[in-house]
N, C-alpha and C positions, 0 to 999 in steps of 0.2 A: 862308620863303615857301611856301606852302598849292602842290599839286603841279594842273592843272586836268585835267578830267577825262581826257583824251586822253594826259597824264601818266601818269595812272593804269595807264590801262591798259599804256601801254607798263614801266611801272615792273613793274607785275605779270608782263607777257611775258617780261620780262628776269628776273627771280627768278626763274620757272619753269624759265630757262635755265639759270641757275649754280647751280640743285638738282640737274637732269640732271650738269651739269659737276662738281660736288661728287662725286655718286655714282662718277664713275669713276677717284676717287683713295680707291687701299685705306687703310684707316686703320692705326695706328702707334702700338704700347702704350710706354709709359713704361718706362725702363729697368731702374725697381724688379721691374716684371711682365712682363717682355717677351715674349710668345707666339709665333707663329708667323703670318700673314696671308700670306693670297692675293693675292697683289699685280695680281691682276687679278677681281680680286672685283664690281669694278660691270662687268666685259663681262661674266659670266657667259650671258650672253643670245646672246655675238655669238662665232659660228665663231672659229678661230686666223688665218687671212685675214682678216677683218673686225677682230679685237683689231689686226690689226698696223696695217692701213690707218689705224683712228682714234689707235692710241700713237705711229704714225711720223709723221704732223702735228702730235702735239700736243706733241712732244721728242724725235723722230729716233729713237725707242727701239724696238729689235728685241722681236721674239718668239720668233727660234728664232736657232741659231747660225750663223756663219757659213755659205755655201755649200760651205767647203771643209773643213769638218769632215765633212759629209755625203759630200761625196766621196772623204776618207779611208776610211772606214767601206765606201762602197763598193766603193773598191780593194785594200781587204784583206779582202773577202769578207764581213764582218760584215752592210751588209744585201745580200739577196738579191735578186734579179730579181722572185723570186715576192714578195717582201714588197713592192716597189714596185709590181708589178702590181696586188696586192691593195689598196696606199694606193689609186691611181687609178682602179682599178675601185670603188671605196666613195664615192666622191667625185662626184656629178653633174654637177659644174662643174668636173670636172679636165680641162685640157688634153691633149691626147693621150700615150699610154705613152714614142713614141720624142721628143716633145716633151720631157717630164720627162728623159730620159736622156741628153739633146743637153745641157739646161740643166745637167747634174751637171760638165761640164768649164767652165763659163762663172763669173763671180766677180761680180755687181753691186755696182752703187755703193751704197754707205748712203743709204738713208734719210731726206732731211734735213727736220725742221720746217718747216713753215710758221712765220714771223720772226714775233716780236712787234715793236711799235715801237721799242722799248728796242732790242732786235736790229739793227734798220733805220739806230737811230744811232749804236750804236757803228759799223759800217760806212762811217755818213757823215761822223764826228768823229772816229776813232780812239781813243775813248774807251770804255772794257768799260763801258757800263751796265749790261747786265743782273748783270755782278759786282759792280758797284758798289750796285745796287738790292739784292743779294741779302746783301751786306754790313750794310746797313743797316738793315734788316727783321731779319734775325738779331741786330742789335745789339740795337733794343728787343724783340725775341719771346722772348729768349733771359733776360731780366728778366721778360717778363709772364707768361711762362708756366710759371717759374721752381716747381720743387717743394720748396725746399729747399735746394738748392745754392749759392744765390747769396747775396754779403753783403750787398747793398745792396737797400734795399728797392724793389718795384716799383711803376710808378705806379697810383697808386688812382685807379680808374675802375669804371664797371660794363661796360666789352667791351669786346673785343679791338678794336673799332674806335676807339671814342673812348677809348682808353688810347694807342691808335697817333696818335691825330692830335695831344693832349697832348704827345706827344715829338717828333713832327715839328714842329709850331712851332715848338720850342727849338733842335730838331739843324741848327744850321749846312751843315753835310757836303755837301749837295748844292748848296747855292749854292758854299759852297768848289769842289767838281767842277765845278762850270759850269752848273750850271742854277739860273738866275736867279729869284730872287725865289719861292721854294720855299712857305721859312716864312708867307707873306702867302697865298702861290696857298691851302695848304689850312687856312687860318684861316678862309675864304672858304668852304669844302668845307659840302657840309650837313650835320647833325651825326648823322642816321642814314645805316647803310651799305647800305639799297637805295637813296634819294635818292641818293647818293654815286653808284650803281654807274649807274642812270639817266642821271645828267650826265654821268657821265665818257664811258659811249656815246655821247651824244650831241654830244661835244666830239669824240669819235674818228669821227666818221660811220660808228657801226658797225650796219648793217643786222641784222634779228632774224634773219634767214637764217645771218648768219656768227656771230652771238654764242656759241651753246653751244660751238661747235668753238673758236673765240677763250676761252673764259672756259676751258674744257679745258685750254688752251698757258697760260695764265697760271698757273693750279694746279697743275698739273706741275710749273712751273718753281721752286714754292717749296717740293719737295722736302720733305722731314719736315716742316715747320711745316704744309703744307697735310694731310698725313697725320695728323699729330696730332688738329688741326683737326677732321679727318674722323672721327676716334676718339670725338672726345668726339660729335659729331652721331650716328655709328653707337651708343654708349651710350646715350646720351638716346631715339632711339627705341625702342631695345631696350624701356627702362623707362619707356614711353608718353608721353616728354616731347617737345622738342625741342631744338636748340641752332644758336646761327646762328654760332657762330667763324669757321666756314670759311668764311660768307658774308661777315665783315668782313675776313676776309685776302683774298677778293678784289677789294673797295673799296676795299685798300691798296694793293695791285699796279695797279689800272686809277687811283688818282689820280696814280702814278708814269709810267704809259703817257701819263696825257692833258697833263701838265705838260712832260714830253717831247716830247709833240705839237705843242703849240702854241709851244713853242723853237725847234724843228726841223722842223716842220713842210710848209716848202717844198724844205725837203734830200729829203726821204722821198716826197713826194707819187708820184708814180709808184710804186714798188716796194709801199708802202703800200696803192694801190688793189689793186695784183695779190695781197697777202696777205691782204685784205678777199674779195676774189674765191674764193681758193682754201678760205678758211674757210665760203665757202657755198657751196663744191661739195660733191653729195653724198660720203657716203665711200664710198669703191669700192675695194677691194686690188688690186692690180697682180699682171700676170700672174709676176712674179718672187715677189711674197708668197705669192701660191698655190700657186706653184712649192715655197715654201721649206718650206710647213706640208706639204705631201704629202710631201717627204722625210723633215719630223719622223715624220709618219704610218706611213713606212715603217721609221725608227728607234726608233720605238716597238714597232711589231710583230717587226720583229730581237728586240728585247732580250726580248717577252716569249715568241716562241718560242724563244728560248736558256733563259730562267728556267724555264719549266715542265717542258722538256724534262730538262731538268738535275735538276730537283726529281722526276719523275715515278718514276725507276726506283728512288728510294729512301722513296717512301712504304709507312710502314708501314700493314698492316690489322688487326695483333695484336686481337683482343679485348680490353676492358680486365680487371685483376682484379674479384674482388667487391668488395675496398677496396684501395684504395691505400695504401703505407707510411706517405705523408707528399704532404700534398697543397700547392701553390706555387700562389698567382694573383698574376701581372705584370703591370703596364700592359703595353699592347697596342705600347705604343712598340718599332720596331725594333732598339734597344740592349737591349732583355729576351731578343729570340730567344735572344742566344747563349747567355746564363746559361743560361735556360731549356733551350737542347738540349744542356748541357752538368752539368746536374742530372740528366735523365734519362739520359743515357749513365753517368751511374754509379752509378743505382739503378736498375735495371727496374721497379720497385717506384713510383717517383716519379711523380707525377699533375702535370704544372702547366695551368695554364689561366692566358688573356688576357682584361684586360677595360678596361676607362678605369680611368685611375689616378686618379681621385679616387673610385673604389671608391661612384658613387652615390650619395655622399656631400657634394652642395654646399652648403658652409658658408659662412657670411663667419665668418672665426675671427677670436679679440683673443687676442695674447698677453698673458701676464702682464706686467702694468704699461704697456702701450699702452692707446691710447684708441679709434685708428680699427680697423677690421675687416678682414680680408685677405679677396677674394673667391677661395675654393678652390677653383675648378669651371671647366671651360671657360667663355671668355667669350660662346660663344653665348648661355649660361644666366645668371640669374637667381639670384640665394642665395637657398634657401629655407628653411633652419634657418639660426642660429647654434650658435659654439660656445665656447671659451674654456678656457685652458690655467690651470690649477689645483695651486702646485704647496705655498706656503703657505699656509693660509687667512686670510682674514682683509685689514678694508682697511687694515690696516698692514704688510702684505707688499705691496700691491699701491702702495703709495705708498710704498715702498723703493725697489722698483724703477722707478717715473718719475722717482723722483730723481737714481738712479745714472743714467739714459739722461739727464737733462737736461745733468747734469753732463758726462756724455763730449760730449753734443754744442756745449757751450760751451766747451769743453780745445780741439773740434775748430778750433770758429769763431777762439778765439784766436792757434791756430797760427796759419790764415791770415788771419788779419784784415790790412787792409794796413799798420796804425799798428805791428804787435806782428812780422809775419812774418820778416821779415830779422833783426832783432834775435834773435829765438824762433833760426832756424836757427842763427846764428853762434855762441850760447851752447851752444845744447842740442843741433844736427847731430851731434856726433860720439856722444853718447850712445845715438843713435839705428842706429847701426852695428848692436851689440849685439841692439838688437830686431828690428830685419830678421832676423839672423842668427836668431835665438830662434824667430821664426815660420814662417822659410822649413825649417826642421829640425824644432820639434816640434809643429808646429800639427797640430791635432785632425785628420786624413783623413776623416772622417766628412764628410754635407752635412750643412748648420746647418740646424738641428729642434732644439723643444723639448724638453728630459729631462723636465719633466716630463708628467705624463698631461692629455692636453684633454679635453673633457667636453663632451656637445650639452647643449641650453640645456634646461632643467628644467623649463618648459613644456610641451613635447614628453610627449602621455602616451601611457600604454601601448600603446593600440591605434594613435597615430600613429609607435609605434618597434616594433609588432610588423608593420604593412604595410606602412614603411620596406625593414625587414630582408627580410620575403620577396618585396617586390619587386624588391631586389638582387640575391637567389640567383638569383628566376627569370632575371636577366636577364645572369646569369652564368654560365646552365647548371650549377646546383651544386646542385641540390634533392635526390641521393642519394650513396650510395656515399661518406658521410665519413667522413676517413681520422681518427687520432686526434689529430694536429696539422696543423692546416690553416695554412700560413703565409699573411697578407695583405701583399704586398711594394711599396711604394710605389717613387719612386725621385726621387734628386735629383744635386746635384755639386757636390762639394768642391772649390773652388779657389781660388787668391787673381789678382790685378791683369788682373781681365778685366772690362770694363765691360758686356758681353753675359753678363755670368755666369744670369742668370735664364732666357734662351735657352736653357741647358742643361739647367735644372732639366724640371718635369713639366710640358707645355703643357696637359693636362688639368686642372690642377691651378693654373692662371693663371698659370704659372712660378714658381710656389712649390714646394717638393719635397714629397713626397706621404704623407710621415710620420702630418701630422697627421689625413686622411682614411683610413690604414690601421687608425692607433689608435682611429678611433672607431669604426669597422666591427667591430673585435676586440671591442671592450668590448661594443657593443650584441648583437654575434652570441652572446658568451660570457654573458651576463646570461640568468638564470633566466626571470625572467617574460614574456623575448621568447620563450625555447627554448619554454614551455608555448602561447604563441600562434602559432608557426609552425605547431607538432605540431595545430593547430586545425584550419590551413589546408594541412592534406597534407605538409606538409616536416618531415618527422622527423630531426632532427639528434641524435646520440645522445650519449649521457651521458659518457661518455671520451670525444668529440669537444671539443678544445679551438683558439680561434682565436689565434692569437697573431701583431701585427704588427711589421715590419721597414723596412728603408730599403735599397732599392740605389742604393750610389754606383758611376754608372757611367763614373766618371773611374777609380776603383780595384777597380771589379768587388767590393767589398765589401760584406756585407751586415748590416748591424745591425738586431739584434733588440732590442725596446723590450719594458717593464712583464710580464719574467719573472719578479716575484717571486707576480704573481698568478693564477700557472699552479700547479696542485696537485703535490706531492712525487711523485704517482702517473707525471707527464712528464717527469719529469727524467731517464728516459733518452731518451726520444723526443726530449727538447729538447737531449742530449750526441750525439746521432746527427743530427739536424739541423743543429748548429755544425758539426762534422766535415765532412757534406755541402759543406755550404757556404763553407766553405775550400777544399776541395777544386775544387767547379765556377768560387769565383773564380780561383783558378791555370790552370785551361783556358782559363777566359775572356780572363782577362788576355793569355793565349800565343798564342790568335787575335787580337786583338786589335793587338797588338806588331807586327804584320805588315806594318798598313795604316799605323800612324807612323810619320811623320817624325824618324828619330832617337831610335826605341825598339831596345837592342839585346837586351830582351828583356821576359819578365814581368815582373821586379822592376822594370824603368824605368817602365811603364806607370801605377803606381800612384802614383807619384813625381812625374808632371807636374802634376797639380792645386796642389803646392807650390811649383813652379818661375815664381820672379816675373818668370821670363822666355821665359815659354814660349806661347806665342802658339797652341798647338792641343794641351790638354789631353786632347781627345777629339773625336771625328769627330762627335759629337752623330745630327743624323739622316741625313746625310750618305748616299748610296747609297739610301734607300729606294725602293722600286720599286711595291710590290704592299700591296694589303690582302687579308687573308682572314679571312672568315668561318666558320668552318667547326670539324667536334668534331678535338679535337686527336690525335685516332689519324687524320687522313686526312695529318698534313704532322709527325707526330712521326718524327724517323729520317732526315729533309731537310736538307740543312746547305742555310740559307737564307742562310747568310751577313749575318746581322745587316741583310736588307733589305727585310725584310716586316712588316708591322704585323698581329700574329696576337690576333683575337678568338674567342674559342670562342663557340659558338654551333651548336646541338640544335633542328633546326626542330619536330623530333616534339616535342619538350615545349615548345612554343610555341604557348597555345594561340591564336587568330586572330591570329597573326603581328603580336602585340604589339613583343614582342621586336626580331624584323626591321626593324620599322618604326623602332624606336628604333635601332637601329644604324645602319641606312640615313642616316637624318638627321641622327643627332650624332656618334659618331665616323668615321664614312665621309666626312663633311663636313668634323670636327678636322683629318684625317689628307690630306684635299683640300689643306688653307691650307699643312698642314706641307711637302706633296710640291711645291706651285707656289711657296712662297718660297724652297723651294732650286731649283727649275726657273729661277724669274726671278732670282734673286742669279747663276744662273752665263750663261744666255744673257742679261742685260744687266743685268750689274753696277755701271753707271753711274748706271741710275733705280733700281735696286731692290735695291744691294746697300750696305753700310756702308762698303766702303772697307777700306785699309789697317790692322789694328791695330794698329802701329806709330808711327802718325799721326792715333791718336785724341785727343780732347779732350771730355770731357763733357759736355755741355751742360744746365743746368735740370734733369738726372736723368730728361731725353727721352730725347736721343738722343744723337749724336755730330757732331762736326765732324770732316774730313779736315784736321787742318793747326789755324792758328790763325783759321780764318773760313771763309766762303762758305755752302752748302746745308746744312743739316743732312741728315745721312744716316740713313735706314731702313735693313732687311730687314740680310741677313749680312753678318759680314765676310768678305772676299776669303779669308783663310786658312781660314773654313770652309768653304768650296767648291773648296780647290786648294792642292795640298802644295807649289807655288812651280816643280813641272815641268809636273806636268797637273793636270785638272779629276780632283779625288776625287768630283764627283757628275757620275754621268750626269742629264745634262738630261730625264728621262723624263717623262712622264704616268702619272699613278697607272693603275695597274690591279686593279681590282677585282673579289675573287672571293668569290663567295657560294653555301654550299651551303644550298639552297631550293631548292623548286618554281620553276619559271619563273613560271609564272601569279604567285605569291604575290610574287615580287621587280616584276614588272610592276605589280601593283596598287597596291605602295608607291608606283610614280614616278606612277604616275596619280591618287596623293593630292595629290602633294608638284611641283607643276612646276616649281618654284627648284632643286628637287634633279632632275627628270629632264632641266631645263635643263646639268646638267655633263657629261651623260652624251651628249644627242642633238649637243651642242657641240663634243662634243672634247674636252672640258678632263680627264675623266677616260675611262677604259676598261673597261667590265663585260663581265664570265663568271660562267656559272653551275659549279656543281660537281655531280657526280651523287654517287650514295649510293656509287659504290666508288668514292671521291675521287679522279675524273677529272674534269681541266677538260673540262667537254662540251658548251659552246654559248659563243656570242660575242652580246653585244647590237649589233644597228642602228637607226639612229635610225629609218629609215623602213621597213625589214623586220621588225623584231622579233631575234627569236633567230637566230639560222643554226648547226646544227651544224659541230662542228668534227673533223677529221680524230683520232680517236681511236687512229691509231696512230704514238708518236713520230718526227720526222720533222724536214727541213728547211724546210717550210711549216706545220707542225701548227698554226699560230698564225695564219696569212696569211687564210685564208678569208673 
C-alpha cells in the first residue's frame, strides 16, 4: 500500500531521526581488523555532562567513574584543591567550589535508562524480553552477518531487513515465549524498513518529539550488531556511498517493541506514557553529572601535573650530532617509547624518531595467493596505492597457494562440521595433544608477516614514487642528517588463543602488523632513481645511507629485520652492531616491562606469554596511555615516559606552511583520540563499551564476541585489558596533547578543521603548547584561547 502524503512526510521525519540516532553509536571493526574506536564518536559535538545526560537515558551508561573513586584520589592527596579549583573555575556552569567538595563525600544513585517497551514488560509479565529479543536477533544476525565462520549458510536476501523478516516468519521462539501470533504480525510488516520504522511508531504512539532519544535506547541496546551496523554506514560514507543496516536493525528492534505493544499494551499503558514523555524531554545533565565530569576535570589535571612535572627535570637539550650512528623510526604507538628509550640509553649515538606506522604508506595489500586486499592504513583513510607480496613468480606459485589455503580451510570445516565433529574428535583427540604441545613450545615468536618481499603496484611511476617518498620524510622530520643505516620499524604481536589478537597488532596499520608498510618504505627509500628525484627536491639522502625494515614484536620486545640480503657487503657491520643493539634494548625492555605483569617473574617470562594458550594478558597493549607529543626528539629524549605517551617527532622550522602540522593534528592526533577513549570508555563502563570477560568468550561471525553462550554481542576491550583482576591498569584519562608550534600556527589548524577543534573546545581531549626550550608553556581554552602556565615545577604547574 502506496504511503499518502502526510505519510510521507512523517516517514521522512522519522528517518531523519534514526540517522541522528545511528550517529551516536560508535562503529565496531570485525575481528580479523579490529582497531581502536571512540566509543563516543558521534557526541563529539556535546561537553562530558551532556554525553552523560543523553548515554544515561539511552542505557544507564556512565561517563566517568564512580563518585568514590574520585574521592579516594582525593583523600590520598593525589588531586589537589588547586586542581578542583581550577576544574570549576574553567567551567561556566559549574556549581560552586564548596558545592563540588560537599558532593566528594556523597555517592549517587546510577543512572537508570529510560525503559523501552520490551523493558516495561518484562516488569509487567516477569518475562526478560529485552533478553529474550536480544537472543533472538543475535540468533539470525549472527548467520547474516556471518564472515566466514559459520557452517550453515545465511539467508539469501538483499538486507538486513528483509533477510530478518524471512527468519522471523519461520522462528517459532517468540510465540513459544508467549507472544502470540508473531510469525503472521510481521508477515504483515511492510517490506521496506523505513515503512516498517513509520508503522511501527505509529502503532507505538510515538510522537517525533520523543523518537530520536527512543530510537537512541533501541540502538544501544543492540550492542555490537548495531555497532557493526554503524561500521559498515560509517565506511560507505567514508567512500561516498551509503548503507542503511543500521536503519533495518532498527525496523527490527521497533517491530519487536510494537508486537509487544499491542500484547501488553494495557499492562504498560501508564508507565509507557511517562517513558514517551521523558524521551521528549529535552536532555539536560543533572547537577550530580556535572558534578561527576568536574571531578574527572580535576583528575585529569592531577595526572597531568604529576606527568609533566616528573617528565620536566629529566629532559634532555643535548644538541644532536652531525650524524647519528644508526637512525630507528617507531610507530608513534606508546609500547615503541620504551624500546625507543632504551636504544638510546645504550648508544648515545642513536637517533630514533615517531611517526604513524603505516610509515605513509596506505596500501590495500594481497598476499601471495589471496584474492581480497588488506586495507593497511588507518581506517580514517582511504587506500590509495596497492601492493602485493611477491615471493615466487609466476601464476603457478600464486595458484599453489589458493590451494593449499583452500585446502586448510576445508580440513578446518571438516573438523567442525556437525555430521563429521564428534567422530573427528574421538578418533583423532588424542593425536592432537602432541600438536598443542608442538605449538605452545616451538611456534615462531615472531608477529605473522610475510617472508617474502611486497611490492607497490607497478603503475605507480617515477615521479609518483619520488613525491610519495619525499613527502614521507617531510612529514617525518627526516630530510638531513642520515645516518648510514636508518632502520624502519613497524610493529605487531605474536600470540596464540586470543580472539582480540588484531587489537594488539598496529592500529595505524588496520590492525594488521606493520611489516608490510616498513618494507615498502625501505625498498622505495633504497631505490636509485627515487634517491636522484629527492636530491631534485632538496633531500639529499647520501650514498652509504641505507634503509632497512624490521618488525617489533611487542609481546617479546623483539625486533626482526626483514630483506638483509639486499643491503650491500659495505653494512654488514653496521647491520652486526645493529643486531647486538637490539638484543640488547629488547632485554631492558622486556625487564621494564615484567613489572607491570600479572605473573611475570621476570624478562624471560615476558617473551613467553604470547605462547601461553592460557594466558589471557600477553601484553598491556596501549593500556596507560596518557599524553601525545609532538615535538623534535631532543626536547623528551632522557624521560622515562614510562611506555605512556604517543611520541611523534615533528620540526616545525622545516615545515613549510604548517603542512605537516595540519596533518598530524588531523590524523594521528585523532588515531590516538579513538585509541585513549576506548580505553577511557572500556574502564569507566565496561558494560556498553567494553568485551567482557575473556574467559567467557565465544566468537561470533568473525565480529565480535559473545559473553557466555548468547545475549549482546560485545565491542571495545576485554576486561583483562584494563585490569589485572585487583585494579584498574588504566587510568581513565583524557588525552593530552602536546605540540611544539607556534600558537597562532596550532590555532589555525583548529579553525580549519571544527570536527577537530570540536574535541578540544569539548573536553574530550586536552591541548598544550610546547616552547623551543621544551617546556610545556601554555594550556588551550575553549573560550580564552591560550593561558600561560606556571613555568616553574610545582604542585599546580598544570591547574591554571
Amino acid at each position: 500500500m502506496n504511503a499518502q502524503p502526510g505519510q510521507d512526510a512523517l516517514q521522512a521525519a522519522l528517518m531523519a531521526q534514526a540517522d541522528r540516532a545511528a550517529r551516536i553509536i560508535p562503529p565496531l571493526w570485525p575481528l580479523s581488523a579490529s582497531v581502536a574506536v571512540n566509543p563516543f564518536l558521534g557526541l563529539a559535538g556535546e561537553t562530558l555532562p551532556g554525553a552523560a545526560a543523553r548515554l544515561g537515558r539511552a542505557g544507564g551508561i556512565p561517563v566517568t567513574m564512580p563518585r568514590s573513586f574520585y574521592r579516594e584520589r582525593w583523600r590520598a592527596g593525589e588531586i589537589t584543591p588547586a586542581d578542583l579549583a581550577a576544574a570549576v573555575a574553567d567551567d561556566p556552569d559549574a556549581p560552586g567550589l564548596a558545592t563540588v567538595e560537599a558532593a566528594l563525600a556523597e555517592d549517587p544513585a546510577p543512572v537508570a535508562a529510560i525503559p523501552t517497551v520490551a523493558a516495561l514488560c518484562a516488569d509487567a509479565t516477569g518475562i526478560d524480553w529485552p533478553g529474550f529479543i536480544a537472543d533472538r536477533i543475535g540468533a539470525w544476525a549472527s548467520g547474516h552477518f556471518d564472515l566466514g565462520q559459520a557452517m550453515w549458510p545465511k539467508t539469501i536476501a538483499t538486507g538486513a531487513y528483509e533477510s530478518w523478516r524471512a527468519f522471523a516468519t519461520q522462528d517459532l521462539s517468540p510465540e513459544i515465549a508467549g507472544l502470540k501470533g508473531f510469525c503472521l504480525r510481521i508477515s504483515r510488516e511492510p517490506l521496506a524498513a523505513p515503512a516498517a520504522i513509520r508503522r511501527a511508531s505509529l502503532a507505538l504512539g510515538l510522537p517525533q518529539a520523543a523518537a530520536e532519544s527512543y530510537f537512541t535506547t533501541l540502538l544501544t541496546g543492540l550492542g555490537g550488531w548495531a555497532q557493526y551496523a554503524r561500521q559498515l554506514h560509517w565506511q560507505a560514507e567514508r567512500d561516498g556511498g551509503t548503507d542503511q543496516t543500521i536503519t533495518d536493525l532498527l525496523a527490527i528492534a521497533l517491530a519487536f517493541e510494537a508486537a509487544l505493544q499491542a500484547q501488553f499494551g494495557r499492562q504498560i499503558a501508564e508507565p509507557w506514557r511517562q517513558a514517551i514523555d521523558a524521551h521528549a524531554a529535552p536532555v539536560e545533565p543533572s547537577t550530580d553529572q556535572i558534578i561527576d565530569a568536574l571531578l574527572q576535570e580535576a583528575y585529569d589535571r592531577a595526572a597531568q601535573r604529576r606527568f609533566f612535572a616528573a617528565w620536566r627535570p629529566a629532559v634532555s637539550q643535548k644538541e644532536p650530532a652531525a650524524r647519528p650512528s644508526v637512525q630507528a623510526a617507531f610507530c608513534i604507538d606508546v609500547r615503541s617509547e620504551i624500546i625507543r628509550r632504551t636504544l638510546e640509553s645504550l648508544d648515545p649515538g642513536t637517533e630514533t624518531l615517531g611517526f604513524a606506522g603505516f610509515f605513509g604508506i596506505g596500501v590495500s595489500h594481497r598476499r601471495l595467493g589471496s584474492v581480497g586486499g588488506e586495507a593497511r592504513l588507518p581506517v580514517l583513510l582511504k587506500p590509495g596505492v596497492s601492493s602485493f607480496t611477491c615471493d615466487v613468480p609466476g601464476e603457478a606459485a600464486e595458484e599453489k597457494q589458493r590451494i593449499g589455503a583452500r585446502a586448510r580451510r576445508a580440513w578446518g570445516r571438516f573438523k567442525r562440521a556437525a555430521v563429521s565433529s564428534f567422530a573427528f574428535v574421538e578418533a583423532s583427540g588424542p593425536l592432537y595433544l602432541w600438536k598443542l604441545f608442538h605449538d605452545s613450545v616451538t611456534a615462531d615468536r615472531r608477529p605473522d608477516g610475510d617472508r617474502a618481499a611486497p611490492r607497490l603496484d607497478a603503475s605507480l611511476t617515477a615521479a609518483q614514487r619520488i613525491e610519495m617518498a619525499a613527502t614521507i620524510l617531510r612529514a617525518m622530520s627526516l630530510t638531513s642528517r642520515f645516518a648510514r643505516l636508518v632502520l624502519l620499524a613497524g610493529h605487531g604481536a605474536r600470540l596464540v588463543n586470543n580472539a582480540h589478537a588484531s587489537a594488539l597488532q598496529c592500529g595505524a596499520c588496520g590492525g594488521f602488523p606493520g611489516d608490510v608498510n616498513a618494507r615498502l618504505l625501505a625498498g622505495l627509500l633504497n631505490d636509485d632513481e627515487v634517491r636522484i628525484g629527492l636530491a631534485a627536491q632538496g633531500i639529499d639522502v647520501p650514498a652509504d645511507t641505507r634503509f632497512v625494515a624490521g618488525l617489533h614484536d611487542t609481546v617479546s620486545d623483539e625486533i626482526t629485520l626483514f630483506d638483509r640480503a639486499a643491503l650491500s657487503p659495505s653494512h654488514a657491520a653496521d647491520l652486526a652492531r645493529l643486531d647486538s643493539l637490539l638484543a640488547s634494548a629488547g632485554r631492558l625492555a622486556r625487564t621494564e616491562r615484567a613489572l607491570r605483569l600479572p605473573g611475570a617473574a621476570g624478562e624471560g617470562d615476558v617473551a613467553r606469554r604470547g605462547q601461553d594458550w592460557a594466558q589471557v594478558r600477553p601484553e598491556w597493549g596501549l593500556a596507560g596511555c596518557k599524553a601525545f607529543i609532538a615535538a623534535p626528539r631532543r626536547h623528551t629524549a632522557g624521560a622515562s615516559l614510562a611506555g605512556r605517551a604517543f611520541l611523534h617527532s615533528y620540526d616545525w622550522r622545516a615545515d613549510s606552511g604548517f603542512k605537516v602540522l595540519e596533518l598530524i593534528l588531523t590524523a594521528p592526533v585523532v588515531v590516538a583520540s579513538w585509541i585513549s577513549l576506548q580505553y577511557y570508555g572500556s574502564a569507566v563502563a565496561p558494560a556498553a563499551f567494553g568485551a567482557g570477560n575473556k574467559l567467557l568468550h565465544n566468537v561470533v561471525g568473525g565480529i565480535g564476541v559473545f559473553e557466555g553462550n548468547g545475549g549482546v554481542l560485545r565491542g571495545g576491550l576485554p576486561w583483562q585489558s584494563v585490569h589485572d583482576g585487583e585494579r584498574l591498569m588504566h587510568e581513565p584519562l583524557r588525552l593530552s596533547v602536546v605540540i611544539a608550534a607556534p600558537r597562532e600556527a596550532i590555532l589555525g589548524v583548529l579553525e580549519k578543521h571544527p570536527n577537530l577543534r570540536a574535541l578540544f573546545d569539548q573536553g574530550w581531549l586536552a591541548l598544550f603548547a610546547m616552547d623551543d626550550a621544551g617546556q610545556v608553556a601554555a594550556r588551550y581554552h575553549a573560550r580564552d584561547g591560550w593561558a600561560d602556565l606556571d613555568p616553574a615545577p610545582g604542585p599546580a604547574v598544570l591547574a591554571a
